[in-house]
C-alpha positions in Angstrom: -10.4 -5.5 14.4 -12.7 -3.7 17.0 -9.6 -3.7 19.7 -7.4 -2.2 16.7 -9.9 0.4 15.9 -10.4 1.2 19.1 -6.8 2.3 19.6 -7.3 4.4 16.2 -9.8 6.5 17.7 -12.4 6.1 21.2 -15.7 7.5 20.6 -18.0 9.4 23.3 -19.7 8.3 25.7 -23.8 8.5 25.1 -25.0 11.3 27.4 -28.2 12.4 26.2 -30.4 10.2 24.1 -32.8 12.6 22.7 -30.1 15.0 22.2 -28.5 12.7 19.3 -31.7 11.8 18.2 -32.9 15.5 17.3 -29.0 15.7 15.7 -29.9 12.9 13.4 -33.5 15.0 12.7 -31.8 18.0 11.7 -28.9 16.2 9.5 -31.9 14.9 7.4 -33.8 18.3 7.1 -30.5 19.5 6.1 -29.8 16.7 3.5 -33.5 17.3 2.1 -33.0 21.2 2.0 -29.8 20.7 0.1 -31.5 18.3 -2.3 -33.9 21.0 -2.8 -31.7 24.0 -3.1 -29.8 21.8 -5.6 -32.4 20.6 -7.8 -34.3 24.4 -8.0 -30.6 25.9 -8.4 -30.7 23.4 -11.3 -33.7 24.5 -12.5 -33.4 28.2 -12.5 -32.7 30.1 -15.6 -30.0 33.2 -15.0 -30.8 36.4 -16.2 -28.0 38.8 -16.6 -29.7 42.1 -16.3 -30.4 40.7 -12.6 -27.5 41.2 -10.1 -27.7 38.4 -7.5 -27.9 36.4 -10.9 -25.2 37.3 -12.2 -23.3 36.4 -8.7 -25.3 33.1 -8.9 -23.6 32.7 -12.5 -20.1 33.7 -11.5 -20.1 31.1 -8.6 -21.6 28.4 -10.7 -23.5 26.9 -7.8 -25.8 24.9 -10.1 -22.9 22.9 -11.3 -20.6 23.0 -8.0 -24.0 20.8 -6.1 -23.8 18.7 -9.8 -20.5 17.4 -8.5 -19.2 15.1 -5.9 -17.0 17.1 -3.8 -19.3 19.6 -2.4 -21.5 16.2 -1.2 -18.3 14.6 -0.1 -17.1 17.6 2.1 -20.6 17.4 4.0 -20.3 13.8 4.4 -16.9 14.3 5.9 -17.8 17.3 8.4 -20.9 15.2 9.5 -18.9 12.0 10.0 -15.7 12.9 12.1 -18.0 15.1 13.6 -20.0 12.4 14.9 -19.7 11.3 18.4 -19.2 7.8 17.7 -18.4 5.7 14.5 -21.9 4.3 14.8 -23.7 7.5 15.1 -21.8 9.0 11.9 -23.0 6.0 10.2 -26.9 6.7 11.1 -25.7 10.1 10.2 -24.7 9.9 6.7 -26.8 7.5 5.8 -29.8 9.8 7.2 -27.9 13.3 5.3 -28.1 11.2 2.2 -31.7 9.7 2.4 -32.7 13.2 2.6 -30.6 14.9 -0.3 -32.5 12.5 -2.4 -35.6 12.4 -1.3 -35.6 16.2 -1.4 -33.9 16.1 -4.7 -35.8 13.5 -6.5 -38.9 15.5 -5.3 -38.8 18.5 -6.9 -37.0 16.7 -10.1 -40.9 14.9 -10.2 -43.0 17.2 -9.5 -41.6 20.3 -10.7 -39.4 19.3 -13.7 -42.0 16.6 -14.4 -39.4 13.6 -15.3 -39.1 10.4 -13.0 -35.3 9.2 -13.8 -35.4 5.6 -12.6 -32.3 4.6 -13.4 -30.4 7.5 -11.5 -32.7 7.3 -8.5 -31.5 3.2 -8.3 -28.3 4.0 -8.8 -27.7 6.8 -6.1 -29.8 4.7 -4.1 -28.5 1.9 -4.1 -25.5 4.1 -3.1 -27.2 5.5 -0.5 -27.2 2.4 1.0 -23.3 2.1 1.4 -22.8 5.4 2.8 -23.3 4.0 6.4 -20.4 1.6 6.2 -17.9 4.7 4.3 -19.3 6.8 7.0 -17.8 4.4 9.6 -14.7 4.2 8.4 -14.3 7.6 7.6 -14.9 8.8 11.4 -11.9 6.8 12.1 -9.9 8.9 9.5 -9.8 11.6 12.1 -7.8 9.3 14.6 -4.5 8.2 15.2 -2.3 5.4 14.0 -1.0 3.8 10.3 -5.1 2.8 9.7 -6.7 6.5 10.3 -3.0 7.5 8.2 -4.5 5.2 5.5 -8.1 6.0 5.4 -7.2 10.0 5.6 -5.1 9.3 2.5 -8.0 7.6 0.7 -10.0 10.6 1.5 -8.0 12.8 0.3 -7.2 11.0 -3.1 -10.7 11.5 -3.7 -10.9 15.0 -3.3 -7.8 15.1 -5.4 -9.5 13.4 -8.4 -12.3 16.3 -7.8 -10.3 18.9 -7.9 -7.5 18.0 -10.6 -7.2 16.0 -13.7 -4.0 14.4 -14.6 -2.4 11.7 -16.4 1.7 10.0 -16.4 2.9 13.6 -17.5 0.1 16.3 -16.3 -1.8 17.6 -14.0 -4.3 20.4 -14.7 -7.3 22.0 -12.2 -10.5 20.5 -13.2 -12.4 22.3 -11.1 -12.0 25.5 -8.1 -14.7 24.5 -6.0 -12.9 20.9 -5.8 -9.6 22.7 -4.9 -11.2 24.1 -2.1 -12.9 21.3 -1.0 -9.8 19.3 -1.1 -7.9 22.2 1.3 -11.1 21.5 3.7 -10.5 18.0 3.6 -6.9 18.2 4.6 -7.6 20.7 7.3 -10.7 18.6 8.7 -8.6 15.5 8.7 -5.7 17.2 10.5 -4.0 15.5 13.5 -0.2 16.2 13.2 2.4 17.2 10.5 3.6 13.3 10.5 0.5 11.6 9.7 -0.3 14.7 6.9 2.4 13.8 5.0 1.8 10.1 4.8 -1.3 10.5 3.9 -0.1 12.6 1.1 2.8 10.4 0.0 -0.5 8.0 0.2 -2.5 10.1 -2.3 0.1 9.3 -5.0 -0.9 5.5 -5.3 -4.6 6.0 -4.2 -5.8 9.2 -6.4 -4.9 6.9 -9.8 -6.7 3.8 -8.5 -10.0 5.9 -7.4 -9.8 8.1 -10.6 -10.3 4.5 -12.2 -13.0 3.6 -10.3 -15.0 6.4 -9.8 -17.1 6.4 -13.6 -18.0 3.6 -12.4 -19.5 4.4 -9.2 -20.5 7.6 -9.4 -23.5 9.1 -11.6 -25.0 12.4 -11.9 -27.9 13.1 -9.8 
């Protein structure tokens, strides 16, 4: 499996120790600032009469960090990004620990309510995210397995961004649209293995739309 990875995708070479080790600091202030600005974006009543409200209103960012696809375009970015398949799991797994923490903070001690079961729930989660994160930097490689795990990606962001059944298919949401276009362009390698992976998105998207009230909560 390693050897057929391998030829998938080759990861970088360490260099510089402390280098990746301040990386992985920073993904995890930026996870916990995220958690923050999500929670207090939540929390913040919108007053018409105020400008920068009313912009705040009109690009419903209290709902768009409510959703998955705005968390699952980070966690892409950061993982293909990584320099190593190891590295984007420590990574994620760091972004995440941080969204919650910062989350789950102000949720406590500013809207004074402690949800336990969503706090288990996202943790135990949380705890996954190192082994998608693996698997997702090698999305960004080359062969039938990144062609497969690119498609899987994408179906996601599909079930995001659209709702549809045997005869329809409807936008559920504009911020998931646009996350989905990210996806595809982050994902990129060559015009062959973009339209597999799309031909791939018509068996996956139905499967994952199953799945997902299952796996996924609010936060």
């Amino acid at each position: 499996m390693i050897e057929i990875l391998g030829r998938c995708r080759q990861g970088e070479l360490e260099k510089d120790l402390k280098v990746e080790i301040r990386n992985t600091i920073l993904i995890i202030l930026l996870g916990t600032a995220l958690g923050v600005l999500s929670k207090l974006l939540d929390n913040m009543p919108l007053i018409s009469a105020i400008g920068w409200h009313r912009i705040f209103g009109c690009l419903d960012l209290r709902n768009v960090f409510t959703r998955q696809a705005v968390w699952g375009l980070f966690a892409v970015i950061i993982a293909i990004y990584s320099k190593r398949p190891l590295r984007a799991s420590i990574n994620i797994f760091g972004f995440f620990l941080g969204m919650l923490i910062g989350y789950y903070t102000i949720t406590i001690t500013v809207s004074g309510f402690f949800p336990r079961a969503y706090m288990l729930a996202w943790g135990l989660l949380t705890l996954f995210t190192p082994v998608l994160a693996f698997f997702t930097w090698y999305a960004k490689g080359h062969g039938w397995i990144a062609t497969v795990l690119s498609s899987i990606i994408i179906a996601f962001f599909f079930t995001q961004a659209f709702c549809f059944g045997k005869w329809y298919i409807d936008i559920s949401h504009y911020d998931g649209v646009i996350c989905l276009v990210l996806a595809i362009i982050l994902l990129y390698r060559d015009i062959r293995k973009l339209v597999f992976s799309l031909l791939g998105v018509l068996i996956t998207a139905p499967i994952i739309k199953i799945l997902l009230p299952y796996i996924f909560g609010g936060l």
